[in-house]
C-alpha positions as YAML, in Angstrom:
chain: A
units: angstrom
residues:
- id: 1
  name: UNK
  ca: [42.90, -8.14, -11.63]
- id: 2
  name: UNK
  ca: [40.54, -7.42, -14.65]
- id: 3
  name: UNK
  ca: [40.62, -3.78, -15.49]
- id: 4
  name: UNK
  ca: [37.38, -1.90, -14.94]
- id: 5
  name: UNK
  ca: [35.75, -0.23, -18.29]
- id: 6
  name: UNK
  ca: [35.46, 3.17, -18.27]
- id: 7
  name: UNK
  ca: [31.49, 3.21, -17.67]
- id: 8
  name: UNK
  ca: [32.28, 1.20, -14.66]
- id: 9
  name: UNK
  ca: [34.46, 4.55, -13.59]
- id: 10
  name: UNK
  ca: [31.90, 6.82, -14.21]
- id: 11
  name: UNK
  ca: [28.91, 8.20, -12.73]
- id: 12
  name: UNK
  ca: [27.12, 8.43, -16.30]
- id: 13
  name: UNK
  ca: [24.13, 9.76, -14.34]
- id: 14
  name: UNK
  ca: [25.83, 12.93, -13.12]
- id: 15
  name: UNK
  ca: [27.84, 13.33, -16.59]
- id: 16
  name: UNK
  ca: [27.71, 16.88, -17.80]
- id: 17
  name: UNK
  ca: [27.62, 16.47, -21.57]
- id: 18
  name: UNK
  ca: [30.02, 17.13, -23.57]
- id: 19
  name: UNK
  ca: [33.00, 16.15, -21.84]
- id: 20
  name: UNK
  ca: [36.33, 14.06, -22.99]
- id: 21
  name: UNK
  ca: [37.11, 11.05, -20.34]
- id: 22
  name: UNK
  ca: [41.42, 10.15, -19.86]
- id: 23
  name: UNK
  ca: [41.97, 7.01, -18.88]
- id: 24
  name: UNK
  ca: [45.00, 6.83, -16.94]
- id: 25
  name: UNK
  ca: [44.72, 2.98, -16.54]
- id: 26
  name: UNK
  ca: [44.76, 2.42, -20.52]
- id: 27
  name: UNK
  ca: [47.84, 4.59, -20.47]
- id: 28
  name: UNK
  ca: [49.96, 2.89, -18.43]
- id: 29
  name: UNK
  ca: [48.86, -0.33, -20.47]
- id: 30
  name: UNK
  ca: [49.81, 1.22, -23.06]
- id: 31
  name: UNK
  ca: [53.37, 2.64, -21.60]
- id: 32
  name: UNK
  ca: [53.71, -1.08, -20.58]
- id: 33
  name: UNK
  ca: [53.67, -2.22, -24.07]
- id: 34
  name: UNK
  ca: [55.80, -0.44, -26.19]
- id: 35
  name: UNK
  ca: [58.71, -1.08, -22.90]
- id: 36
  name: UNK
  ca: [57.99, -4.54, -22.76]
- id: 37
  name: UNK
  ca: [58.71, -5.01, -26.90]
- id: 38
  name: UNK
  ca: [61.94, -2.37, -26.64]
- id: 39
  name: UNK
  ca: [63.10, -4.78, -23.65]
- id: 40
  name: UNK
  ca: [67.04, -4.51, -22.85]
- id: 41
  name: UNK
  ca: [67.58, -2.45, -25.34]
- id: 42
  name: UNK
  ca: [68.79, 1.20, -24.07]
- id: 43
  name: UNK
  ca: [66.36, 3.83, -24.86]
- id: 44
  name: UNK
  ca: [64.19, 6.86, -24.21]
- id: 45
  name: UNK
  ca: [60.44, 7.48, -24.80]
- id: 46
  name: UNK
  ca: [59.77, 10.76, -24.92]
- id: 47
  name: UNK
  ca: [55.88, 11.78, -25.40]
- id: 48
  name: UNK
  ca: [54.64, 13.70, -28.04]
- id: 49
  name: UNK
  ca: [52.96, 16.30, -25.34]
- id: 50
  name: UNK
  ca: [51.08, 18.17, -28.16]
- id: 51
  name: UNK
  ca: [48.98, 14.90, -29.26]
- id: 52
  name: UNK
  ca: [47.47, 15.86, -25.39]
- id: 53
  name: UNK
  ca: [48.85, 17.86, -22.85]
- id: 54
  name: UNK
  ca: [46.33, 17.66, -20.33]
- id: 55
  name: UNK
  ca: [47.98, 18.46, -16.78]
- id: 56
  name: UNK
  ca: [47.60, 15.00, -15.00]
- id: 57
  name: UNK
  ca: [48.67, 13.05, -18.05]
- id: 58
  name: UNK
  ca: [51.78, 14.58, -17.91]
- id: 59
  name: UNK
  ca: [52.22, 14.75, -14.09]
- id: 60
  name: UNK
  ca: [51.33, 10.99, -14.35]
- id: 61
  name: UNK
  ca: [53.99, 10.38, -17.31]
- id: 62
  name: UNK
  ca: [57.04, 12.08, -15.42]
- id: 63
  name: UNK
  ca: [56.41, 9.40, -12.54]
- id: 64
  name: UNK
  ca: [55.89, 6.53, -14.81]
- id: 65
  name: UNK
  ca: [59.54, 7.55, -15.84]
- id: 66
  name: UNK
  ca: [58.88, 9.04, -19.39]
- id: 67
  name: UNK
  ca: [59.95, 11.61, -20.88]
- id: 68
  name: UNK
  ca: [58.84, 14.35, -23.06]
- id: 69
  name: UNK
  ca: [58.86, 15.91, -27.18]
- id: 70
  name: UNK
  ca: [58.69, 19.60, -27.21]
- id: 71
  name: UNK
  ca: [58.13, 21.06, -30.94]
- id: 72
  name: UNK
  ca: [58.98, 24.45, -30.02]
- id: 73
  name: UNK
  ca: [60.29, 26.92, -26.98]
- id: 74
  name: UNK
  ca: [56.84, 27.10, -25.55]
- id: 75
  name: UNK
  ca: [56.28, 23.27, -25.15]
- id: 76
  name: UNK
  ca: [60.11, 23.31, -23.91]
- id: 77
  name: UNK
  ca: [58.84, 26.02, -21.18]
- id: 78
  name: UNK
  ca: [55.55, 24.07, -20.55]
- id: 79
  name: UNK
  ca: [57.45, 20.93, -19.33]
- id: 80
  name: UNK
  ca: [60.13, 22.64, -17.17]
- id: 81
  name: UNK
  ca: [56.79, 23.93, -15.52]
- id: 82
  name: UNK
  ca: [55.62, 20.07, -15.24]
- id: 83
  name: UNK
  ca: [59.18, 19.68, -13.47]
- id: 84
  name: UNK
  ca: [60.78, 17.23, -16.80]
- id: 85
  name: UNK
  ca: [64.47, 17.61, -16.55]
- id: 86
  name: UNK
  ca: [66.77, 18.21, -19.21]
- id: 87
  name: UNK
  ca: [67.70, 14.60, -19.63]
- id: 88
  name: UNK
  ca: [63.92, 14.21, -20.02]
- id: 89
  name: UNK
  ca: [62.76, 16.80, -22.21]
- id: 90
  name: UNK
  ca: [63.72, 16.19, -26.31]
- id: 91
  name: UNK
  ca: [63.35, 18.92, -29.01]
- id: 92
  name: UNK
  ca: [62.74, 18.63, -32.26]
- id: 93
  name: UNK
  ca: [60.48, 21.53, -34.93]
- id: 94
  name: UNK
  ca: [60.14, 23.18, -37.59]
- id: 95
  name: UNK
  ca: [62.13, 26.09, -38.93]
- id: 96
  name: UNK
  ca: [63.87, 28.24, -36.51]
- id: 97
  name: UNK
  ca: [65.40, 31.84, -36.80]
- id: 98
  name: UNK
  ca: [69.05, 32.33, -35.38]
- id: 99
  name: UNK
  ca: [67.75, 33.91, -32.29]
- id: 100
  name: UNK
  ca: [65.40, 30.79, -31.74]
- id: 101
  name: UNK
  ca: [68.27, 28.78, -32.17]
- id: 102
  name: UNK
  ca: [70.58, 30.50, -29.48]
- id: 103
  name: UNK
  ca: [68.35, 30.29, -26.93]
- id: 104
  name: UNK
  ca: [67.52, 26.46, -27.26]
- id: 105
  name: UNK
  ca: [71.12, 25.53, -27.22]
- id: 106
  name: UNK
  ca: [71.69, 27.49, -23.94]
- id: 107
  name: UNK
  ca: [68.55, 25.01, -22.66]
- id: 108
  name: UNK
  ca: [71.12, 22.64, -21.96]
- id: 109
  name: UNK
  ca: [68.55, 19.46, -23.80]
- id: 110
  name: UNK
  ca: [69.07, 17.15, -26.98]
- id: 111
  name: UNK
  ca: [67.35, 18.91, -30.00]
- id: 112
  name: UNK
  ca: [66.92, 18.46, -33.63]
- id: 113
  name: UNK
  ca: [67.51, 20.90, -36.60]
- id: 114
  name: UNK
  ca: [66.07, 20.04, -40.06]
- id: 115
  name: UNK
  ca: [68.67, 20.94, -42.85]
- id: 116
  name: UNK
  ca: [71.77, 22.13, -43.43]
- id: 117
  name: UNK
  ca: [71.01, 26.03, -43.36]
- id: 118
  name: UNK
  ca: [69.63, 25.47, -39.78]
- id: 119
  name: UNK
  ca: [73.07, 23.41, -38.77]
- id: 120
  name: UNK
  ca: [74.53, 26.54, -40.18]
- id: 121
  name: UNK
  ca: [73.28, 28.97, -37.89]
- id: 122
  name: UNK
  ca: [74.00, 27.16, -34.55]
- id: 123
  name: UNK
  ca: [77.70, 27.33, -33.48]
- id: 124
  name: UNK
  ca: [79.86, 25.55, -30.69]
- id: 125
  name: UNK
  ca: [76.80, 23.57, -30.08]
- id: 126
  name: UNK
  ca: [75.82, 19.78, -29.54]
- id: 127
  name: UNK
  ca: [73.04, 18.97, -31.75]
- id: 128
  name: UNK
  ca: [70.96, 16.40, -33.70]
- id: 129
  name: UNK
  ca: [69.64, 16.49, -37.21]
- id: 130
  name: UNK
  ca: [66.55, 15.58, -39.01]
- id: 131
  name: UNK
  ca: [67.34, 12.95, -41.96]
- id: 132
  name: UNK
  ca: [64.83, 11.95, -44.86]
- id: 133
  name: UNK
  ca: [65.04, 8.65, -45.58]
- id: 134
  name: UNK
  ca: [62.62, 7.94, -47.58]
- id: 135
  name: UNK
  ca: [62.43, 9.10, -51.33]
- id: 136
  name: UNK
  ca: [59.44, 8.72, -52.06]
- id: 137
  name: UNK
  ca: [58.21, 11.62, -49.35]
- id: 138
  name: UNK
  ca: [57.46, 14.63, -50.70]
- id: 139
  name: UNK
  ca: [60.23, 16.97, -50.74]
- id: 140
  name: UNK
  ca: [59.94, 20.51, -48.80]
- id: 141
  name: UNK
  ca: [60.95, 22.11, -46.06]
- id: 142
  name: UNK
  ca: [61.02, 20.60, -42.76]
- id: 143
  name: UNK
  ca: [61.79, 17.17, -43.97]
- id: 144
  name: UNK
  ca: [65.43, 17.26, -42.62]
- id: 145
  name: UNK
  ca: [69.02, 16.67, -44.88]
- id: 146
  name: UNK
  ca: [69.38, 13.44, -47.67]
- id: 147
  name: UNK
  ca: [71.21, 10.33, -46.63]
- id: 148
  name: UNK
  ca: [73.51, 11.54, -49.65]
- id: 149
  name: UNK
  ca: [74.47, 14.82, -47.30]
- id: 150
  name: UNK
  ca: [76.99, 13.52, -44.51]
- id: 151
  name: UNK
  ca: [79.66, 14.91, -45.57]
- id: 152
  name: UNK
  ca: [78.16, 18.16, -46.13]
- id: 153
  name: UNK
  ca: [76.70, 17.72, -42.34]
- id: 154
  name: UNK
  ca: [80.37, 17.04, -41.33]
- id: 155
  name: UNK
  ca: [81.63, 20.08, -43.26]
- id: 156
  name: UNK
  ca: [79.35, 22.52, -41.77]
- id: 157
  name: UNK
  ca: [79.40, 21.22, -37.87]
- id: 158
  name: UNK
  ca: [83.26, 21.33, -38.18]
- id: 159
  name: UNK
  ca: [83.53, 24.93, -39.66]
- id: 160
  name: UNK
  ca: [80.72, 26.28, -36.99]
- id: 161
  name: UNK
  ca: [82.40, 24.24, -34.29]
- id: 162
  name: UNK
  ca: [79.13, 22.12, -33.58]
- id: 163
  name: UNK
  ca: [79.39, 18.23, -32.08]
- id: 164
  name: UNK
  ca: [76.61, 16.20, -33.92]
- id: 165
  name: UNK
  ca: [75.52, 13.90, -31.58]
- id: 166
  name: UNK
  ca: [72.10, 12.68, -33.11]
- id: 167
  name: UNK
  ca: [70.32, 11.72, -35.98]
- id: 168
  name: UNK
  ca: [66.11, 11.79, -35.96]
- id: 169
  name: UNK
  ca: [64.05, 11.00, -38.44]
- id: 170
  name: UNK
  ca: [60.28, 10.76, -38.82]
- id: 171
  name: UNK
  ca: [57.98, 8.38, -40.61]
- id: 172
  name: UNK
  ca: [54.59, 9.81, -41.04]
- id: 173
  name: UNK
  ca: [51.28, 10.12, -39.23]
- id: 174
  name: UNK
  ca: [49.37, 7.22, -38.00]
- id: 175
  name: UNK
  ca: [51.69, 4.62, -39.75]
- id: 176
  name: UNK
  ca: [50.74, 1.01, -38.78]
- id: 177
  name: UNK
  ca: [53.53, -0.62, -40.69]
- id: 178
  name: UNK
  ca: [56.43, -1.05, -38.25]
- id: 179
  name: UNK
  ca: [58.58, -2.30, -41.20]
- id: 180
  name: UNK
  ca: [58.82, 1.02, -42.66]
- id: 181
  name: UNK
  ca: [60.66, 2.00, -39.04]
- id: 182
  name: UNK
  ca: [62.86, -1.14, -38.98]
- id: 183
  name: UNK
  ca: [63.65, 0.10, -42.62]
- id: 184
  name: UNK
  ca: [64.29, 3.75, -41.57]
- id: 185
  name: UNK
  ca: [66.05, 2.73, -38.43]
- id: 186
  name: UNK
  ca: [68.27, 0.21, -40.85]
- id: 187
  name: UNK
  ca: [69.24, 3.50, -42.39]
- id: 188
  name: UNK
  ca: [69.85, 5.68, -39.71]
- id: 189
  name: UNK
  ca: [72.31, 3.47, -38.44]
- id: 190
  name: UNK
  ca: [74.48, 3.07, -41.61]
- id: 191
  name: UNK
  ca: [73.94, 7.14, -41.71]
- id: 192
  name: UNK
  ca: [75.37, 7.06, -38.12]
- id: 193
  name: UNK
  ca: [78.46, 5.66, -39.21]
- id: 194
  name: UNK
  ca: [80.11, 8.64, -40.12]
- id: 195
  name: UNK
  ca: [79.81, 10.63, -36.85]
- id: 196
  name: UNK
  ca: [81.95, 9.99, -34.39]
- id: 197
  name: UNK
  ca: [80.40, 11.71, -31.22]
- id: 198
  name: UNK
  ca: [76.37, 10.48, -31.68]
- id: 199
  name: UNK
  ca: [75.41, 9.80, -28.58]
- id: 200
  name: UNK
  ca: [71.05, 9.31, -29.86]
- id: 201
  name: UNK
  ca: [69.37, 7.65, -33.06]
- id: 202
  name: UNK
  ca: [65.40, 9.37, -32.85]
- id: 203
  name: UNK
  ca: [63.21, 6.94, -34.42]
- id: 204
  name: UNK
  ca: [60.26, 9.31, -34.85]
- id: 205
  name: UNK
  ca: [56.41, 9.47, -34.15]
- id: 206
  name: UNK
  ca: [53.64, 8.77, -35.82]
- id: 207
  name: UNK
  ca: [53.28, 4.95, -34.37]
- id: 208
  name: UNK
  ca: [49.58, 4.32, -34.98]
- id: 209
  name: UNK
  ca: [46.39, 3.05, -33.43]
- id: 210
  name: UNK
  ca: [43.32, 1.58, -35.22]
- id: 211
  name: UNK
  ca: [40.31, 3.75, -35.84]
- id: 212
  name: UNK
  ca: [38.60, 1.35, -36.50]
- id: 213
  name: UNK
  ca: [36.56, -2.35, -35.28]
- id: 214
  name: UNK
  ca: [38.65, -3.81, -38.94]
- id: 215
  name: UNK
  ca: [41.52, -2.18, -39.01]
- id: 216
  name: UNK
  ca: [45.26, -3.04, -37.91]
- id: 217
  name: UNK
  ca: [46.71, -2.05, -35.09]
- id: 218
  name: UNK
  ca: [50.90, -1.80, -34.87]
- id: 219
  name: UNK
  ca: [52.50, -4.96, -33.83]
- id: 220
  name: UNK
  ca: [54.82, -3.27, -31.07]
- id: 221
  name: UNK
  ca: [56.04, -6.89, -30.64]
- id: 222
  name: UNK
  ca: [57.25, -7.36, -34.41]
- id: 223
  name: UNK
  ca: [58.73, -4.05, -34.05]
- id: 224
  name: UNK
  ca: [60.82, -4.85, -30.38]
- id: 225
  name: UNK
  ca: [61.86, -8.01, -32.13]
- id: 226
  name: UNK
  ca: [63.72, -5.97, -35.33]
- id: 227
  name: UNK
  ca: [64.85, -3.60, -33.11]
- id: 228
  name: UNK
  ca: [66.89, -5.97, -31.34]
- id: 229
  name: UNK
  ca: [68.42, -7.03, -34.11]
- id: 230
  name: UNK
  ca: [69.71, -4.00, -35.40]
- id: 231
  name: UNK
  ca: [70.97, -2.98, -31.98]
- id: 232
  name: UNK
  ca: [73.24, -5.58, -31.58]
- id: 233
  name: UNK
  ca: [76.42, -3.52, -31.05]
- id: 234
  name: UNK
  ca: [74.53, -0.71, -29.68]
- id: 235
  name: UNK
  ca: [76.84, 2.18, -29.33]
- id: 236
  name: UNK
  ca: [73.66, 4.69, -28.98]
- id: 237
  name: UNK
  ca: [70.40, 5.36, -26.77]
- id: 238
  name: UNK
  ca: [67.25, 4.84, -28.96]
- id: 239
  name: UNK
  ca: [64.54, 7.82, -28.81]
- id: 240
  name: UNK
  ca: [61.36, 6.98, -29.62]
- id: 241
  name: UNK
  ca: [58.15, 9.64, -29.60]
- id: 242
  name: UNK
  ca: [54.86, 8.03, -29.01]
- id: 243
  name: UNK
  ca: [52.25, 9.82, -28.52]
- id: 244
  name: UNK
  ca: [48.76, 9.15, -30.25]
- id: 245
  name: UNK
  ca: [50.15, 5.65, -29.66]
- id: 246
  name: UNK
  ca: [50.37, 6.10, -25.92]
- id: 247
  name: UNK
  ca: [47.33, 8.13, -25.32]
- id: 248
  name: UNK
  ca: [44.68, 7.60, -28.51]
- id: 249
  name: UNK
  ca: [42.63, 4.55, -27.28]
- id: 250
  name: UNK
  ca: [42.58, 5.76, -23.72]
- id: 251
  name: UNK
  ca: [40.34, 9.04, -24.47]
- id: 252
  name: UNK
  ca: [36.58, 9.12, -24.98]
- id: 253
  name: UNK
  ca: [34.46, 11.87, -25.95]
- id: 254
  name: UNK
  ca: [30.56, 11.66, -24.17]
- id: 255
  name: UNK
  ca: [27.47, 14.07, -25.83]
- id: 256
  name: UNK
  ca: [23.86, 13.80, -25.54]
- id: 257
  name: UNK
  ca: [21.26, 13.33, -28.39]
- id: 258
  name: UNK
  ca: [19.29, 16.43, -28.17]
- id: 259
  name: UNK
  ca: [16.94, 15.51, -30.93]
- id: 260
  name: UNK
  ca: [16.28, 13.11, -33.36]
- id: 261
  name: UNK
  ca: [15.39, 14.22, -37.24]
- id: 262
  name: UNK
  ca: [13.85, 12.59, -39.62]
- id: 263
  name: UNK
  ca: [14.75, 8.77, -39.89]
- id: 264
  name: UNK
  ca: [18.78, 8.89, -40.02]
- id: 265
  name: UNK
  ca: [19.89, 12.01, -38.24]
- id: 266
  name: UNK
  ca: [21.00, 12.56, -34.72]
- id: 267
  name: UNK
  ca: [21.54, 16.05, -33.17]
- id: 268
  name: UNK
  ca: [23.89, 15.92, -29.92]
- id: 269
  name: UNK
  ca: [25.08, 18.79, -27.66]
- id: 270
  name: UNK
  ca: [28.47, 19.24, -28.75]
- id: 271
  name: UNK
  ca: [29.47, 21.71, -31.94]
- id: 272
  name: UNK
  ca: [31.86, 20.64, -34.16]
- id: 273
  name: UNK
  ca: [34.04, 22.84, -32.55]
- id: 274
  name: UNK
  ca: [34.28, 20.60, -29.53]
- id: 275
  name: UNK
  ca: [35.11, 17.02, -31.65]
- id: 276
  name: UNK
  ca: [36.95, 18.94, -34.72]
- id: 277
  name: UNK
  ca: [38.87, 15.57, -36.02]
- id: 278
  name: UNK
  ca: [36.12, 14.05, -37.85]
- id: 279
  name: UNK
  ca: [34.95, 17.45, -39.36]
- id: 280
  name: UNK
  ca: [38.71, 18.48, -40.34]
- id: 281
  name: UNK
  ca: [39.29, 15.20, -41.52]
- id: 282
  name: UNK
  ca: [36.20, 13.83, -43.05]
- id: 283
  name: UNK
  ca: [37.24, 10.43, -40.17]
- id: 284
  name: UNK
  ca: [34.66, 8.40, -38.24]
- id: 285
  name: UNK
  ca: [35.43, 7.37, -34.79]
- id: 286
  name: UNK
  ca: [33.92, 4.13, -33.07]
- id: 287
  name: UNK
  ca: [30.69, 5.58, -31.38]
- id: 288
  name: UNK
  ca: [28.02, 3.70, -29.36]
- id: 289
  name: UNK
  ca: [25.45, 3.98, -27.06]
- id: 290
  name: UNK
  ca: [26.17, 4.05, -23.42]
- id: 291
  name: UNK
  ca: [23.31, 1.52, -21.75]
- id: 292
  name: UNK
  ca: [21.84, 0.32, -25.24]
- id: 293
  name: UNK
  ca: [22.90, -2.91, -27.86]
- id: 294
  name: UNK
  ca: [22.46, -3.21, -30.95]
- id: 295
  name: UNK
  ca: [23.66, -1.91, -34.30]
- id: 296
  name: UNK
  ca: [20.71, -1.52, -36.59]
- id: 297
  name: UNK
  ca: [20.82, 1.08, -38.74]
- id: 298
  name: UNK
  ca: [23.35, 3.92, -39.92]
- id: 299
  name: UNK
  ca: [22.70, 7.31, -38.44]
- id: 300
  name: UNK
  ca: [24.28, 10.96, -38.97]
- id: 301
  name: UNK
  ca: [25.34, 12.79, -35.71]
- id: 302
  name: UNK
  ca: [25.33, 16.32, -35.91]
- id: 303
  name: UNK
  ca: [26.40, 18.64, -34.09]
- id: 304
  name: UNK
  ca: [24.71, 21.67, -32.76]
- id: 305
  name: UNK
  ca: [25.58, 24.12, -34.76]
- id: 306
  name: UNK
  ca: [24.25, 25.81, -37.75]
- id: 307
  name: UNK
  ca: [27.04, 25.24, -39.37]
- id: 308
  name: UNK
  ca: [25.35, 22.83, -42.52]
- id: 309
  name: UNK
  ca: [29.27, 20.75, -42.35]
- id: 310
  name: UNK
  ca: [28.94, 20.44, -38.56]
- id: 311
  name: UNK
  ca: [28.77, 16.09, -38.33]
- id: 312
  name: UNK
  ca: [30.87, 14.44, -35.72]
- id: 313
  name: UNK
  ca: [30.06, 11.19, -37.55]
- id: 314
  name: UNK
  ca: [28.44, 10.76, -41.01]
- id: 315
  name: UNK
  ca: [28.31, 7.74, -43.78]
- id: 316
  name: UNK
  ca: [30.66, 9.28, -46.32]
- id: 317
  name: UNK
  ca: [33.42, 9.61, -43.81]
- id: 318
  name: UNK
  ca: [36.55, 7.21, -43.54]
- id: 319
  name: UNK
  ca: [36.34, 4.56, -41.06]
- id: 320
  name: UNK
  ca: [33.35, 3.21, -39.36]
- id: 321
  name: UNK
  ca: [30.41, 4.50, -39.41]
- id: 322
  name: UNK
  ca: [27.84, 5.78, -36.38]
- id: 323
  name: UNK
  ca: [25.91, 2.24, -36.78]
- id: 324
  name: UNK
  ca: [23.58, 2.32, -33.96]
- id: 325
  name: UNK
  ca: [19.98, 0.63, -32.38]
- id: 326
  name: UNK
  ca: [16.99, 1.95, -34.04]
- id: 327
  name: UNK
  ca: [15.60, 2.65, -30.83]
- id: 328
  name: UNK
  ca: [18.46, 5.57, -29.95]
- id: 329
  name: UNK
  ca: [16.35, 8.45, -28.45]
- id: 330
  name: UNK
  ca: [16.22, 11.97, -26.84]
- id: 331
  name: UNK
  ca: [18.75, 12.03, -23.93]
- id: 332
  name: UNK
  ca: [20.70, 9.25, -24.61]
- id: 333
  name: UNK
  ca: [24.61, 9.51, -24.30]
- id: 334
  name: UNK
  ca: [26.67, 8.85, -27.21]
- id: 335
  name: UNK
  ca: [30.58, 7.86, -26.85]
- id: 336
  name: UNK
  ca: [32.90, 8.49, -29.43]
- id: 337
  name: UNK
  ca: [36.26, 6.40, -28.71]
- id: 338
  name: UNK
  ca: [39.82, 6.50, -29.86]
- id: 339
  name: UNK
  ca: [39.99, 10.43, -29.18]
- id: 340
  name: UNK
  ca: [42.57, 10.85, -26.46]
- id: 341
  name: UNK
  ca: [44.96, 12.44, -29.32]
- id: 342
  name: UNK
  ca: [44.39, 15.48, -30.51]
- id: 343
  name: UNK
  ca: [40.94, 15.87, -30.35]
- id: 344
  name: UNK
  ca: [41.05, 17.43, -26.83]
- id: 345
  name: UNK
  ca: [43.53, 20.05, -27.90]
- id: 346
  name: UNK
  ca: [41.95, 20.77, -31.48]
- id: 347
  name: UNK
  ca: [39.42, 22.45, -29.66]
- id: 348
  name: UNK
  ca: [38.62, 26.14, -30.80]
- id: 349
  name: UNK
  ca: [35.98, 28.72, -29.47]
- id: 350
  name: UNK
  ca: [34.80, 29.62, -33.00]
- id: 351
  name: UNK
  ca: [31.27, 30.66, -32.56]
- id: 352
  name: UNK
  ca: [31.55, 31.21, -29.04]
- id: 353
  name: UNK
  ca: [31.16, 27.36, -27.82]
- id: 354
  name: UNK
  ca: [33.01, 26.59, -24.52]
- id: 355
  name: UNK
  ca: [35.55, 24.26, -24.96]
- id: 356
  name: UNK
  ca: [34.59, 20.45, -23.24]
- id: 357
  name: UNK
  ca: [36.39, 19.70, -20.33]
- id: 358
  name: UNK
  ca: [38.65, 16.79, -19.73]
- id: 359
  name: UNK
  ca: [37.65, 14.02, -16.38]
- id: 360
  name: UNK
  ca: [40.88, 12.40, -16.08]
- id: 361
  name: UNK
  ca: [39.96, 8.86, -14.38]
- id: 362
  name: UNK
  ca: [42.55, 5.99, -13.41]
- id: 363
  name: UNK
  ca: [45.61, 6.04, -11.87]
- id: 364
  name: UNK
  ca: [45.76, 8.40, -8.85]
- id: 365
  name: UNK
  ca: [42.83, 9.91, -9.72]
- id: 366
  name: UNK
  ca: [40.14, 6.37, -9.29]
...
């Protein structure tokens, strides 16, 4: 059965503008996906809940069988609340104080630290730590131990009495390439080999999606295929953290043209403060015009503010441009696509703008 579009699951006449649309459908595609190229081989997917935590994407995620990332105690707290059990719920952060620390190892769930002085302050725990393996990243805190440090790692877990039972690494944001995580993964494993209780090899986030009508998308297939390979003689669970990757291309963001100045230059009803990716990040999202063809001409959509930076789409931006029919008017409804991550929860209410609310559609909810 062909899946609907998502204008076929709305009632565009009744659409209060501006508003983000979840498609549940496109994320159980995309859940589909990435388990169909992992296959036989044993793993986890845990969801990176702060690329979107919207209620009913999670509530539909913990019955699809997923689990969950929590960066911090209050993401940790969020998805006990969502009913994730421990076996479910994966930690990993920043830096932590010793009191931080305590209190996630009583939580009972697999969690990352990200150097050595962190390992230090943890005792008679079971933990996992964060490994750069790549050079040529920048180096600075938060980017975990060396591949050169094992035996440092082995010194300090055996003095403080800790059991390291995982390694995690991650790759960067938005990375397309999935031989840079075959490559990471490659070294994880040969890291692995000196620690005799790992039980989990984290293969971080930052799988990416295509912004863009030219651009690549990441071959989840290539990926499953190396995967396999290198878990011939498995002796540990995979993690993976998807998120933008599970839930990017299934959000859309809907505003109305309020006015339109001059010749190039398209005012819409939502500030930047509602749609803050492309303004933070100088990024175009795919945008067209719900009911109209055509792509004639190059416009600037503005938002509503008087804020003179305040474009949701504009030329100079990465990515692809607002390219739109000349005969866009007054009233029409613009959707900007790709914006399930993120977006939604960049929201602020700087300048006293309410934030847009999310219509989750799909699943349970069509």
């Amino acid at each position: 059965m062909e899946r609907k579009s998502i204008f076929e699951k709305l009632d565009l006449h009744r659409l209060r503008t501006p508003i983000y649309v979840l498609d549940l459908d496109k994320v159980d595609e995309n859940l589909q996906v990435i388990r169909k190229a992992i296959g036989s081989v044993r793993s986890d997917l845990h969801y990176a809940m702060f690329s979107n935590d919207n209620p009913y994407l999670l509530e539909f995620l913990k019955e699809k069988g997923a689990g969950v990332l929590a960066l911090g105690l209050g993401e940790l707290r969020k998805a006990r609340r969502y009913g994730f059990s421990n076996e479910k719920i994966h930690l990993t952060g920043g830096t932590f104080n010793s009191e931080q620390l305590d209190e996630i190892s009583r939580e009972g769930v697999d969690f990352n630290v990200d150097s050595l002085s962190q390992l230090e302050k943890l005792s008679n725990s079971q933990v996992g730590i964060r490994v750069r393996v790549s050079s040529r990243e920048a180096v600075g805190v938060g980017e975990g131990v060396n591949l050169t440090d094992a035996k440092k790692v082995l010194e300090i877990s055996s003095r403080q009495g800790n059991s390291l039972v995982g390694l995690h690494t991650y790759i960067g944001t938005n990375t397309i390439e999935h031989e840079k995580y075959l490559d990471a993964f490659s070294a994880l494993i040969g890291f692995s080999l000196n620690f005799k209780d790992l039980r989990y090899i984290n293969l971080g986030g930052g799988f990416g999606i295509s912004y863009s009508e030219k651009g690549a998308s990441f071959n989840w297939g290539k990926f499953g295929e190396g995967i396999k390979s290198l878990t011939k003689n498995q002796r540990f669970v995979l993690k993976l953290e998807p998120g933008r990757s599970i839930v990017g291309n299934a959000g859309y963001f809907f505003t109305r043209v309020m006015e339109k100045r001059g010749e190039d230059t398209l005012i819409v009803d939502a500030p930047y403060t509602n749609f803050a990716r492309p303004f933070v990040y100088h990024k175009n999202h795919r945008v067209e015009v719900v009911g109209k063809e055509g792509r004639d001409k190059i416009f600037k959509v503005r938002g509503c503010t008087i804020n003179s930076n305040d474009f949701l789409s504009h030329p100079d931006f990465d990515g692809d441009p607002a390219y739109l029919p000349k005969n866009v008017a007054e009233g029409d409804i613009l959707c900007f696509r790709d914006v399930g991550a993120y977006s939604p929860v960049m929201q602020m209410d700087f300048l006293g703008y309410r934030k847009a609310k999310t219509l989750v559609v799909g699943g349970k909810n069509e």
